[in-house]
C-alpha positions in Angstrom: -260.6 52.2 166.1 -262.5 50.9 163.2 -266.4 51.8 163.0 -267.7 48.4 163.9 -271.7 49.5 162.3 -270.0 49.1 159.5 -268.3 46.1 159.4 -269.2 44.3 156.5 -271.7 41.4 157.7 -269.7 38.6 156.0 -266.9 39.6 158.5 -268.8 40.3 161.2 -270.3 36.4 160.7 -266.6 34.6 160.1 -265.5 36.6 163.1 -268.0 36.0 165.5 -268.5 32.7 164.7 -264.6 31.3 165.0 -264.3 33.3 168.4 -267.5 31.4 169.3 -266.0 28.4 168.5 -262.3 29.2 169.9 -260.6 29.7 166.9 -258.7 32.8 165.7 -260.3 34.0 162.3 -258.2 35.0 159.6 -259.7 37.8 158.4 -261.4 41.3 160.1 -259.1 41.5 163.1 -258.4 44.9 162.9 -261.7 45.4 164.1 -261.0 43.5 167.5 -257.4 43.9 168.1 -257.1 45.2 172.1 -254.1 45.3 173.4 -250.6 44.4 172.2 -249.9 47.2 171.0 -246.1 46.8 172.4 -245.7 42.9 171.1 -247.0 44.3 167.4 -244.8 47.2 166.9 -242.1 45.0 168.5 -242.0 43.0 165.7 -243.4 45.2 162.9 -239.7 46.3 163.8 -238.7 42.8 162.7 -240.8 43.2 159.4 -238.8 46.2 158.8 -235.2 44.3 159.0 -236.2 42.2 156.9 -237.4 43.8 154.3 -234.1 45.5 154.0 -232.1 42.1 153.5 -232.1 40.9 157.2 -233.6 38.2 158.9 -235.5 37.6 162.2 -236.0 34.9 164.4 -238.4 35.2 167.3 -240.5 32.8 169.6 -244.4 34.1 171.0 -245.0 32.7 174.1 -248.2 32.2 176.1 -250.6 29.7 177.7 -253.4 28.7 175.8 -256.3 30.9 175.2 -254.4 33.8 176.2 -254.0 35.4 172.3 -251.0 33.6 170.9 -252.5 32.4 167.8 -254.3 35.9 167.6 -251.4 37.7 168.1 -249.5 36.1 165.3 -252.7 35.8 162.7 -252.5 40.2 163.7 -248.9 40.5 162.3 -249.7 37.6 159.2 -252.1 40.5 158.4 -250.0 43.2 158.9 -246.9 41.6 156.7 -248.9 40.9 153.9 -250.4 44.3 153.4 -246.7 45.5 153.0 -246.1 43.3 150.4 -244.9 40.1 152.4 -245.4 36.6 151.6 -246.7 34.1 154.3 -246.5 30.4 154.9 -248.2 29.6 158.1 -248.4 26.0 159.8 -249.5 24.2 163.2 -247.8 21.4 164.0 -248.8 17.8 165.2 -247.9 14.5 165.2 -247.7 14.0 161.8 -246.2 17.3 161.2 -242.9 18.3 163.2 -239.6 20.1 162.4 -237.7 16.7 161.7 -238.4 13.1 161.3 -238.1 9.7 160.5 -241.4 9.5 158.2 -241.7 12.2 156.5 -242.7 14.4 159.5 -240.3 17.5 158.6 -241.3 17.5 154.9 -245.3 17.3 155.8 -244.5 20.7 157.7 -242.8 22.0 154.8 -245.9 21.0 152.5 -248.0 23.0 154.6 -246.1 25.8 154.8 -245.9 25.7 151.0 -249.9 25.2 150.8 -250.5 28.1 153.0 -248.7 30.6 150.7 -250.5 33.9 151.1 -250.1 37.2 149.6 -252.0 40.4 150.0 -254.4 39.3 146.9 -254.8 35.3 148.1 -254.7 35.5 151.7 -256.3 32.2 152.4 -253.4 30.5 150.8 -252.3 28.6 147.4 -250.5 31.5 146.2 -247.6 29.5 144.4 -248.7 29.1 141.1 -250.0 32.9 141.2 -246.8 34.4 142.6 -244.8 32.3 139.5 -246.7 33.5 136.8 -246.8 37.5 138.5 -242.9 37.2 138.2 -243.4 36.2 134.9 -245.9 38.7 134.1 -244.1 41.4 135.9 -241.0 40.7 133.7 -243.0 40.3 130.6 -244.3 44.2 131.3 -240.9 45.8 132.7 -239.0 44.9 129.5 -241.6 46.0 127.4 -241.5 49.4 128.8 -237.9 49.6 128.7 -237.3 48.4 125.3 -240.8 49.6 123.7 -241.0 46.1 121.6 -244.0 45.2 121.3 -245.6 41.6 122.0 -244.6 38.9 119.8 -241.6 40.4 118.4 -238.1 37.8 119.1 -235.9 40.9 120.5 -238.4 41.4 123.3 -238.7 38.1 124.3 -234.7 37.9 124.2 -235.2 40.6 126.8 -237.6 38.8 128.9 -234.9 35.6 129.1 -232.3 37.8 129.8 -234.4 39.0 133.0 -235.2 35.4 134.4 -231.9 34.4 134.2 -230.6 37.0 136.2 -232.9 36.2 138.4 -231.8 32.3 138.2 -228.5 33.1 138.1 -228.7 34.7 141.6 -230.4 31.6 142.8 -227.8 29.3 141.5 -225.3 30.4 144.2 -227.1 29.4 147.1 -227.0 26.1 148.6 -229.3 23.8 146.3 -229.7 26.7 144.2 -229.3 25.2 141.0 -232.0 22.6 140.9 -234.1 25.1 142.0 -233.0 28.2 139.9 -233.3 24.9 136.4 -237.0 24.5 137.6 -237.7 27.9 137.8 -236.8 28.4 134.6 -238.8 25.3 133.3 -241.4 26.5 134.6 -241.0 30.0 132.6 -240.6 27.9 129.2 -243.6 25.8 130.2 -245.3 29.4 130.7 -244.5 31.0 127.8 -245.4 28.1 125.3 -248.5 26.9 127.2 -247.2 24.2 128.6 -249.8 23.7 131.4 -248.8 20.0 132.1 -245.1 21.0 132.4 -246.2 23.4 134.7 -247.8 21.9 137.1 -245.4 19.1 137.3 -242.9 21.9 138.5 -245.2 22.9 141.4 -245.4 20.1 142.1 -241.3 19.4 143.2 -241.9 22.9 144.4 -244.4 21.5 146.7 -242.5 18.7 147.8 -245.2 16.1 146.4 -242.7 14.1 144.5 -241.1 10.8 146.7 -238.9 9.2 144.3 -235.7 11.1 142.4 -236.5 8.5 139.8 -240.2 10.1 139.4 -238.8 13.7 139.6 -235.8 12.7 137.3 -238.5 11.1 134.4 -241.1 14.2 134.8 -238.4 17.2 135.0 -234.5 16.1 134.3 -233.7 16.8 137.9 -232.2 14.0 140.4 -233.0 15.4 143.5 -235.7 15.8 145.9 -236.9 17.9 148.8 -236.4 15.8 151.9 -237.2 16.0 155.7 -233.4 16.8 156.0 -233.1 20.0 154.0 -236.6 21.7 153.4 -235.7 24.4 155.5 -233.1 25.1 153.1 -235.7 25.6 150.4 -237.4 27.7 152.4 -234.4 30.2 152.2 -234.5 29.4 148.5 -237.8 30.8 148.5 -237.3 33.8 150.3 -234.7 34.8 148.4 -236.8 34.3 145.0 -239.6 36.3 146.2 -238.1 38.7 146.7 -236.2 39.0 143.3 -239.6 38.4 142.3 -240.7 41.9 143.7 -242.0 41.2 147.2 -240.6 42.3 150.5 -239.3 39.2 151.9 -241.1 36.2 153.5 -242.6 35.1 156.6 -243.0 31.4 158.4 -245.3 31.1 161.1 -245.1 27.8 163.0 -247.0 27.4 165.8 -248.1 24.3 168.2 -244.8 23.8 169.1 -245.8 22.0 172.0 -246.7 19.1 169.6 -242.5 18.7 169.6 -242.8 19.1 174.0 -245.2 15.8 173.9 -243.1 13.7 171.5 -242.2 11.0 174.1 -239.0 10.1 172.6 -235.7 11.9 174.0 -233.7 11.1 170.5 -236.5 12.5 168.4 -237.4 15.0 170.5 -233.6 16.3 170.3 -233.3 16.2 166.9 -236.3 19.0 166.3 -234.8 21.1 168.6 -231.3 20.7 166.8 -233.6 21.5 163.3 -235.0 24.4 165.5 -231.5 25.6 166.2 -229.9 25.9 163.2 -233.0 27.8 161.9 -232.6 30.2 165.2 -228.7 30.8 164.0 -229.2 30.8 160.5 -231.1 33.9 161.1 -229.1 35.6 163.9 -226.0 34.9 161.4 -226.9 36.5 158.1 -226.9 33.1 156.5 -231.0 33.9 155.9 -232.3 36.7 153.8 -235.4 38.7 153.5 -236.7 35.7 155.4 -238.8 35.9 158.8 -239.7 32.9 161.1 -242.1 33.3 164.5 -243.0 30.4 166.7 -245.3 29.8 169.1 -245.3 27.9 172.1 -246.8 27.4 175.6 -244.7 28.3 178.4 -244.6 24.5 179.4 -242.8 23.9 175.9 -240.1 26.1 176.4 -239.0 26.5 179.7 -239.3 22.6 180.8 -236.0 21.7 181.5 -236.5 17.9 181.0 -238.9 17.9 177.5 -239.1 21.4 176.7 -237.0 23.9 174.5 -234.9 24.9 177.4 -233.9 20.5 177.7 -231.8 21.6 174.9 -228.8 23.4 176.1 -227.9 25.6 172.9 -231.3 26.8 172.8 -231.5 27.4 177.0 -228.9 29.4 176.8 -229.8 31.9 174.0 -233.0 32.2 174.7 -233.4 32.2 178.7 -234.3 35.6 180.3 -231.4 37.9 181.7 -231.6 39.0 185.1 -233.3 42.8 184.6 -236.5 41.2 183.1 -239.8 40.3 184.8 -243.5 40.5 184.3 -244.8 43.7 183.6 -241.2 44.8 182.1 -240.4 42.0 179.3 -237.9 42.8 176.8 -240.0 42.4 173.9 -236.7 43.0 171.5 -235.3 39.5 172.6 -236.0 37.0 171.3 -238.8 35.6 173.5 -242.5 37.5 173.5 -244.0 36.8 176.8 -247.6 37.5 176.4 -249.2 39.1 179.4 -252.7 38.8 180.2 -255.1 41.2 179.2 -256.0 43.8 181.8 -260.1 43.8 182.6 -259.6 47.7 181.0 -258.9 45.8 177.8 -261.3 43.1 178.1 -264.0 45.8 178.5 -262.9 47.5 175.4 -263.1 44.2 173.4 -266.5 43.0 174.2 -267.6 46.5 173.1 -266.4 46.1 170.1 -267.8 42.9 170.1 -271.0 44.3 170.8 -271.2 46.7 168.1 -270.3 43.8 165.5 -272.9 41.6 167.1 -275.7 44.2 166.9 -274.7 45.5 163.2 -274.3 41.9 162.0 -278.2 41.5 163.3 -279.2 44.5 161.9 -281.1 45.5 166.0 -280.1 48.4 168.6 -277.0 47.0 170.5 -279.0 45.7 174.0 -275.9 45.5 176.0 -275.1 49.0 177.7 -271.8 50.1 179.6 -273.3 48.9 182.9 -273.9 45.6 182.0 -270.7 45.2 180.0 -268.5 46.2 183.2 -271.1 43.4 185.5 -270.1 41.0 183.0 -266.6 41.5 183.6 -266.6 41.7 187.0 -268.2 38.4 187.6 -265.5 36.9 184.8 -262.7 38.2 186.7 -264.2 38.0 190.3 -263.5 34.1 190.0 -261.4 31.8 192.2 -257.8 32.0 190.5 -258.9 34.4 187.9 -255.9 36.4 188.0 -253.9 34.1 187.2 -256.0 31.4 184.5 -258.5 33.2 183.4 -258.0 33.6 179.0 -259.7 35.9 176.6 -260.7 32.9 174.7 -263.3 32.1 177.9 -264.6 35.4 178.1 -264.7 36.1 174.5 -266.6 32.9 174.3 -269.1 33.6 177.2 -269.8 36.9 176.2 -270.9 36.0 172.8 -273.0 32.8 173.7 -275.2 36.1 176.4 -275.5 38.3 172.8 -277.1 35.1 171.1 -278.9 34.5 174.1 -280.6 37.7 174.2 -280.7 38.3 170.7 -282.5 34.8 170.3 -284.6 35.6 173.6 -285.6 39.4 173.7 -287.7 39.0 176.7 -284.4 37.6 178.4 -282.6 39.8 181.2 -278.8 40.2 180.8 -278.8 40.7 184.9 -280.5 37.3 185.1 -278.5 35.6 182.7 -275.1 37.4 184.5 -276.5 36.1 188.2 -277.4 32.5 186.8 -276.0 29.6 188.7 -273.5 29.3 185.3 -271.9 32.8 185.6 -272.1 33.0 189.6 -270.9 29.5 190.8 -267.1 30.2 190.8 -267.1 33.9 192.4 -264.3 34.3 194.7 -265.6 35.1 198.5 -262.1 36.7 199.0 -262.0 38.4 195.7 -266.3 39.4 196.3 -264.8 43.1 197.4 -262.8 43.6 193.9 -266.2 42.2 192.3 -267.5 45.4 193.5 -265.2 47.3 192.4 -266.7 51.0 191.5 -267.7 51.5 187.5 -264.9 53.9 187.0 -262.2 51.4 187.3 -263.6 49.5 184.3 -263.5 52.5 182.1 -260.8 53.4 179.3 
């Protein structure tokens, strides 16, 4: 566990402050993670497939609030720390997997926006990833040939490295366009041609809507569509990792923004766009190239608007017989994520605690006792068991440490026995609220 009195303050700020406000932050999770430590190696296992030329396709499952988006901002971390790229995305109603206006290629812009890497994790990595390939190759062939800078045999060597790279591109499907602009862009880059440059990220980025504009600005007639981004995507994968990093990762999440869309047609055709991804990667006809979803158990298993309406995916990704709660199969490819226990709630707003109190530079005012009263009431409510998210308690446990920290005078055992924390308790669960202390210990 990391030492949370020394988490550094601007961390301990962004990460109180978005679980405060029910949002998952993006960095300083390792400091919180609780739990899930099944789910995690489950698909670090993925990580490792596809870093050796496979590909993995898996869906993360779980009601709102309950540490879906956590979960996958926790492996987004993990990838990129061994050398992955990330392109991360929620969709909506302007973004989906396929449309009629441009819906498919918005998604695909934000993926492409959201580019991370190890050394830019808050996205925009593009242009920084194109000239470290070029850089990288720039270096590499000056070690092996000794030339030094400037002289015409080394940069002979250089082209002779970005076009194997090219070349290798060129043979996938609409490789070729994309293998010509990659080498524009290492011409623009090696004379200094910054306007040339950027008008190449920009196709990259999907920002260009008419071949004639595309055709006038870089010599290429074609376009990145709503029908065939995903197929870019691949493109990318591939490049990055002749570019020298392990492979790539999409997360997409807010699936249930495809559940709402009202018509059937429409609704159809992203699943159909969601399938072909699904099989692309099950196939081998993806490399070095990782996608997780997430959804909301409503999205997928409704069988008249959901995931599951759609036969082909129903039937590869229902449950088998064997499986049930408390014994998933976390290596197919549905994650159901199980509630966290009380034990691990306990453990979380400990650490939580600590951050708190460090952040605010004061003695952490919040002892064992009052932690395990604080979960007790939280779980002692009517339908607890089964609705209760860590996004509430997280959220109610950090408004008390303000409270008290804003109010020193203020009793955490009058605050806990307020009308707001007591209202909802359970009469038939007011035995478990009494549970003995020992039962709330990890």
């Amino acid at each position: 566990m990391a030492d949370n009195q020394k988490v550094p303050k601007r961390i301990a700020q962004t990460v109180l402050n978005s679980l405060k406000g029910g949002v998952v932050p993006r960095i300083g999770l390792p400091y919180i993670t609780v739990g899930r430590k099944s789910e995690i190696e489950a698909l670090l296992h993925d990580v490792d497939i596809i870093s050796e030329g496979g590909a993995a396709f898996r869906f993360i499952v779980g009601r709102y609030g309950t540490g879906k988006s956590f979960l996958l901002q926790t492996i987004r971390n993990y990838v990129m720390d061994r050398g992955f790229i990330v392109a991360d995305a929620d969709l909506s109603p302007e973004r989906r997997l396929q449309g009629t206006r441009g819906q498919g290629l918005a998604t695909y812009r934000e993926l492409i926006g959201n580019l991370s890497t190890k050394t830019k994790p808050e996205g925009g990595a593009l242009t920084l990833v194109l000239d470290r390939w070029i850089s990288a190759v720039q270096s590499e062939s000056a070690r092996e040939t000794g030339l030094a800078p400037g002289d015409p045999a080394l940069a002979k060597a250089v082209d002779q490295k970005i076009y194997a790279v090219t070349a290798a591109i060129r043979e996938l499907v609409h490789g070729f366009e994309f293998a010509t602009l990659l080498s524009r862009y290492y011409h623009s880059y090696i004379e200094g041609d910054d306007e040339t440059k950027m008008k190449v990220v920009r196709w990259f980025r999907g920002e260009y809507a008419l071949k004639h504009e595309a055709k006038e600005a870089l010599g290429v007639n074609i376009l990145i569509t709503d029908d065939d981004w995903y197929d870019y995507l691949k493109l990318f994968a591939a490049f990055f990792r002749l570019a020298g990093y392990a492979g790539m990762m999409i997360m997409i999440d807010e699936l249930v923004n495809i559940y709402k869309i009202p018509n059937a047609i429409t609704r159809q055709y992203n699943y159909e766009k969601m399938l072909t991804m699904y099989n692309d990667t099950l196939q081998g006809k993806a490399r070095y190239l990782g996608i997780i979803m997430g959804a909301t158990p409503q999205a997928l298993e409704d069988r008249r608007r959901g995931i599951y309406s759609y036969e082909a995916l129903r039937s590869r990704l229902a449950e088998g017989r064997f499986s049930r709660p408390g014994a998933r199969d976390l290596l197919a490819p549905v994650i159901r994520l199980e509630p966290l226990t009380a034990e691990e709630m306990l453990v979380l707003c400990e650490k939580l605690a600590d951050m708190h109190a460090g952040l605010y530079g004061c003695p952490r005012t919040v002892g064992t006792d009052d932690l395990v009263r604080f979960i007790q009431i939280e779980y002692g409510r009517i339908g607890a068991d089964q609705n209760i998210t860590p996004r509430e308690v997280i959220r109610d446990f950090i408004e008390l440490l303000d409270l008290l920290y804003q109010n020193p005078d203020a009793s955490l055992s009058v605050l806990l026995e307020s009308d707001e924390f007591s209202y909802a308790k359970s009469e038939a669960v007011s035995d478990a609220a009494e549970t003995d202390y020992a039962e709330f210990t990890v």
